[in-house]
C-alpha positions in Angstrom: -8.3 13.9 -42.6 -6.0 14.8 -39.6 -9.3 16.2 -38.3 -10.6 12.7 -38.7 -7.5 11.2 -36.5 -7.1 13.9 -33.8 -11.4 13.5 -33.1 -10.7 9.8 -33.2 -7.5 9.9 -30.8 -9.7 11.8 -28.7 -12.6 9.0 -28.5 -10.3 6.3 -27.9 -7.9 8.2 -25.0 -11.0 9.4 -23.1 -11.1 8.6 -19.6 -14.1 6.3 -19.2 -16.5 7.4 -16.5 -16.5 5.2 -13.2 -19.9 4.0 -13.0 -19.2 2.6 -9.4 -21.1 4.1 -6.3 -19.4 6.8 -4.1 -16.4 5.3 -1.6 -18.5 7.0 1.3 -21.9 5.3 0.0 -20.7 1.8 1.7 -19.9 -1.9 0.5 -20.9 -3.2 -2.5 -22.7 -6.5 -1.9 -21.2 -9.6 -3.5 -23.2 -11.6 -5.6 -23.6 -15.1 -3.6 -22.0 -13.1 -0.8 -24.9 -13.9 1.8 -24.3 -17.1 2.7 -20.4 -16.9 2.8 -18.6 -17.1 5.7 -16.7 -14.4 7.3 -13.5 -13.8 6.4 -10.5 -13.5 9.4 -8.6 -10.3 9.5 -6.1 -9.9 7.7 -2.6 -10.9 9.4 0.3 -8.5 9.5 3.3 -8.5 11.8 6.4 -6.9 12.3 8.2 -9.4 10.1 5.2 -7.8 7.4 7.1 -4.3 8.2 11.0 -5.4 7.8 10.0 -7.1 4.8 8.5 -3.7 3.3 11.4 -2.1 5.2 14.0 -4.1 2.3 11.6 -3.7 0.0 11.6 0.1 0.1 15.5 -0.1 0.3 16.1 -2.2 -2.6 13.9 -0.2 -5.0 15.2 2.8 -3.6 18.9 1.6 -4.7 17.4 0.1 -7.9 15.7 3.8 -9.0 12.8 3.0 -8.7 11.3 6.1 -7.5 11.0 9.6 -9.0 13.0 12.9 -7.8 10.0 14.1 -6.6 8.7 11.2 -4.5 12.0 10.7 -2.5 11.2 12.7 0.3 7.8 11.2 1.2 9.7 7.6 0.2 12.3 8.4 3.0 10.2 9.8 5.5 7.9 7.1 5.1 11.2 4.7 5.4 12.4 6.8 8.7 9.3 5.9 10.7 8.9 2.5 9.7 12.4 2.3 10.9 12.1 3.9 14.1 8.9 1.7 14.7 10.7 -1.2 13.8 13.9 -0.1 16.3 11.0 0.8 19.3 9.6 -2.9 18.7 12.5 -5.0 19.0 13.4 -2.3 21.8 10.3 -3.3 23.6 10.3 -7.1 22.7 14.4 -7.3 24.3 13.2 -5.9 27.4 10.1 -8.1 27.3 12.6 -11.1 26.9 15.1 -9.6 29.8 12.2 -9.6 32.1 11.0 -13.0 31.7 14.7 -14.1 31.7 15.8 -12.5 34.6 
């Protein structure tokens, strides 16, 4: 009987197979997709990135990461910030020209 259970725990955690095409094989059409219109880009700006910026701090201070994600967490954190700082950097001296 436990062989009974351990065969059926095995059926039921199985991962089931991905029966989607290849990522390199291109898009998958849309059904009704050919006479919709095109959609814009997607809109992301450097508000976007301060927002993920508190984001990544706030789970960070809530433990929301692992021990072993940190480091790619903070890295990932220390270039958006120095983006961020080279931005407003560049949008101040923008400002300073127009100004002055």
């Amino acid at each position: 009987m436990a062989e009974e259970a351990k065969a059926v725990d095995t059926k039921e955690s199985a991962p089931q197979q991905n029966t989607s095409p290849a990522a390199g094989s291109g898009p998958v059409p849309t059904p009704g997709a050919e006479n919709a219109q095109p959609q814009a880009a997607p809109d992301l700006n450097v508000s976007d990135l301060n927002a993920v910026k508190s984001i990544i701090d706030i789970a960070t201070q809530r433990g929301a990461f692992k021990a072993n994600e940190l480091e790619a967490v903070g890295k990932t954190y220390n270039k958006l910030t120095m983006f961020l700082d080279h931005v407003t950097k560049q949008q101040q001296e923008t400002k300073e020209e127009n100004n002055g």
